[in-house]
C-alpha positions as CSV (number, residue, x, y, z in Angstrom):
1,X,0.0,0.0,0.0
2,X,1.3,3.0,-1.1
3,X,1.7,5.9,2.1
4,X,-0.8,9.0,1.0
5,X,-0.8,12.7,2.2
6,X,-2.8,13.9,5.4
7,X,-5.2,16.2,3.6
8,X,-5.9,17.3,6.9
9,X,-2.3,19.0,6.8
10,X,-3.7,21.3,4.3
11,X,-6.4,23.0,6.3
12,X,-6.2,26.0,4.1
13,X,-7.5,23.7,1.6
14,X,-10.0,21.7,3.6
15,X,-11.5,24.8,5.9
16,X,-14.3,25.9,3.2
17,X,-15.5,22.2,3.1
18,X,-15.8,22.9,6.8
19,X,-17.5,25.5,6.3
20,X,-19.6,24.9,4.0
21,X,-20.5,21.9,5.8
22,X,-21.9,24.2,8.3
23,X,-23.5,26.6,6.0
24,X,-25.9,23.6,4.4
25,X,-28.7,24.4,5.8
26,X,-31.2,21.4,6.7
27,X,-34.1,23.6,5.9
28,X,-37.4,21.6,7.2
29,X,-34.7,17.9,7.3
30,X,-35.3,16.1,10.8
31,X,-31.7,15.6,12.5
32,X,-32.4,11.7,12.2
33,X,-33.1,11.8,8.6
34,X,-29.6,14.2,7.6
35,X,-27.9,11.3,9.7
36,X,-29.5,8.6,8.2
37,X,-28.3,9.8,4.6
38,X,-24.7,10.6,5.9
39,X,-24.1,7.1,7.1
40,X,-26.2,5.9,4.4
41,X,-23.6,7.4,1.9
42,X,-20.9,6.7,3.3
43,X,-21.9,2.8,3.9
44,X,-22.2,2.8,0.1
45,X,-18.5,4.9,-0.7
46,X,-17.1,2.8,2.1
47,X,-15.9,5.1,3.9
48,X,-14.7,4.1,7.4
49,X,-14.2,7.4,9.1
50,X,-17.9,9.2,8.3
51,X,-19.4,6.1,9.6
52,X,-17.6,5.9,12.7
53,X,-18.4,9.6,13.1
54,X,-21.9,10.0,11.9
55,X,-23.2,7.3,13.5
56,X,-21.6,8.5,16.8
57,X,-23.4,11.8,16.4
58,X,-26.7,10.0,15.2
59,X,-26.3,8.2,18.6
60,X,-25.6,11.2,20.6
61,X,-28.8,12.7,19.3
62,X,-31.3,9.5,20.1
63,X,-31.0,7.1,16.8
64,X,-31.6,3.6,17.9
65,X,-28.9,1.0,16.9
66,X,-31.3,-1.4,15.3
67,X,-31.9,1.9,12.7
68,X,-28.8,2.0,12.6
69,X,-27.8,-1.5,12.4
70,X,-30.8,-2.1,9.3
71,X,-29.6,1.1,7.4
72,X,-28.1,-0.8,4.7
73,X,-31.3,-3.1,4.3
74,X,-34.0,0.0,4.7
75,X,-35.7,-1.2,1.7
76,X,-36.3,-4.4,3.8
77,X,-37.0,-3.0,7.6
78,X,-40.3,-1.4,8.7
79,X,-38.1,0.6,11.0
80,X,-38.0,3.9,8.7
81,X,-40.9,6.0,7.3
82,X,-41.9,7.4,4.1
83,X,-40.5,10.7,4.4
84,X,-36.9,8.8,5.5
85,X,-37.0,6.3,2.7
86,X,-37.4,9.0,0.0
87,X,-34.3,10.5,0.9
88,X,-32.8,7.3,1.4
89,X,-33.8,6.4,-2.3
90,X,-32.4,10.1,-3.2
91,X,-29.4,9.5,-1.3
92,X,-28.3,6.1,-3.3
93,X,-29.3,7.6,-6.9
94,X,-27.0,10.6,-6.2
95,X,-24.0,8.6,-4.8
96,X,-24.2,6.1,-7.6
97,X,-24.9,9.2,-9.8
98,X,-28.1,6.9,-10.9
99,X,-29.3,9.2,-14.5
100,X,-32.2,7.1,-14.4
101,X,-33.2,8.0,-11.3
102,X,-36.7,8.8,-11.9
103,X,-38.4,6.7,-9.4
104,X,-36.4,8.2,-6.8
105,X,-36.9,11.7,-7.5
106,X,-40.9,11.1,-7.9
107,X,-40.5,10.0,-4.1
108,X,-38.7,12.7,-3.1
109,X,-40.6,15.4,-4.9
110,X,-43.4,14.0,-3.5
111,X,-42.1,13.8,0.6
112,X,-40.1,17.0,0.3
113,X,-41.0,20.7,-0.6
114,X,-38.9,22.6,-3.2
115,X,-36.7,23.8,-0.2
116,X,-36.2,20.9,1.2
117,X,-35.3,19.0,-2.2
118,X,-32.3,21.3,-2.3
119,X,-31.2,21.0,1.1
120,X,-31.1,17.5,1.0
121,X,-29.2,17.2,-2.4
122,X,-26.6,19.3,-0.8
123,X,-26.4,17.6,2.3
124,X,-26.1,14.5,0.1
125,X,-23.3,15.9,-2.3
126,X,-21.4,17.9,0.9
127,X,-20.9,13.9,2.7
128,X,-20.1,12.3,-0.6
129,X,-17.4,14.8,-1.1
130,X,-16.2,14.2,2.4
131,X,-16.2,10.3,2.0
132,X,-14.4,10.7,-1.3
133,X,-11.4,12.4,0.3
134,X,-11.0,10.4,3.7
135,X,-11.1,7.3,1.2
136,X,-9.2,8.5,-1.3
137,X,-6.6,9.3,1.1
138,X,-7.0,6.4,3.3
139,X,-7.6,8.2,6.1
140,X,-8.0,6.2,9.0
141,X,-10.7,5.9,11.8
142,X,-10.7,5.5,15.1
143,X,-9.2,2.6,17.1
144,X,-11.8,0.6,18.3
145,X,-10.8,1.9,22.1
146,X,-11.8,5.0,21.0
147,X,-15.5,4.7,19.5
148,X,-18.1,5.6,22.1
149,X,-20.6,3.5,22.2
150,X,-24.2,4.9,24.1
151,X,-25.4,2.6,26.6
């Protein structure tokens, strides 16, 4: 395996992602639902640090580990709603960049307001750009000693 850079290191180049990952605003988007589609993204790019961390925060904020646990199988669980598996739906057509996507859309057009439609495609493209460069450059998670876990 071949070492890669910290990107980290370059904080001049990562700060506006920061920032702009503060500045998305989750106009009418429950705080399960923009948790739900940032570990639902990054369970599909793979990437090991978002789902450490979002599921962490999801945690911290009341998300149940069986939601958690069933994320990758929503389609199959009767543990999320309507609203939740629209954006779920939205969420896997615009990481796989899905052009056919019209099925999803027609779900999320009809859960979401126009607002809320471009909230949650920003939210969606703001994680998959952060799971693109913690994979790309390998960057690692957490031991496991270090992963809280709520009772």
């Amino acid at each position: 395996m071949t070492k890669r850079i910290n990107p980290y290191a370059r904080m001049d180049l990562i700060q506006p992602l920061i920032d702009y990952s503060h500045a998305v605003p989750h106009v009418g988007l429950e705080t399960a639902l923009v948790h739900l589609v940032k570990i639902r993204a990054s369970q599909i790019n793979g990437c090991a640090v978002c789902l450490v961390m979002h599921s962490q925060e999801a945690r911290q904020d009341g998300e149940t580990e069986m939601r958690i646990y069933l994320l990758d199988a929503w389609r199959e669980a009767p543990h999320f709603t309507a609203r939740e598996r629209a954006a779920l739906a939205w969420t896997e057509a615009l990481t796989r960049l899905d052009h056919t996507a019209d099925a999803a859309y027609e779900l999320v057009a009809a859960a979401f307001n126009e607002a809320e439609q471009v909230a949650l495609t920003l939210l969606i493209g703001n994680i998959n750009t952060w799971n693109r460069i913690n994979a790309g450059f390998q960057v690692s998670p957490p031991r496991s000693s270090a992963i809280k876990v709520a009772a």
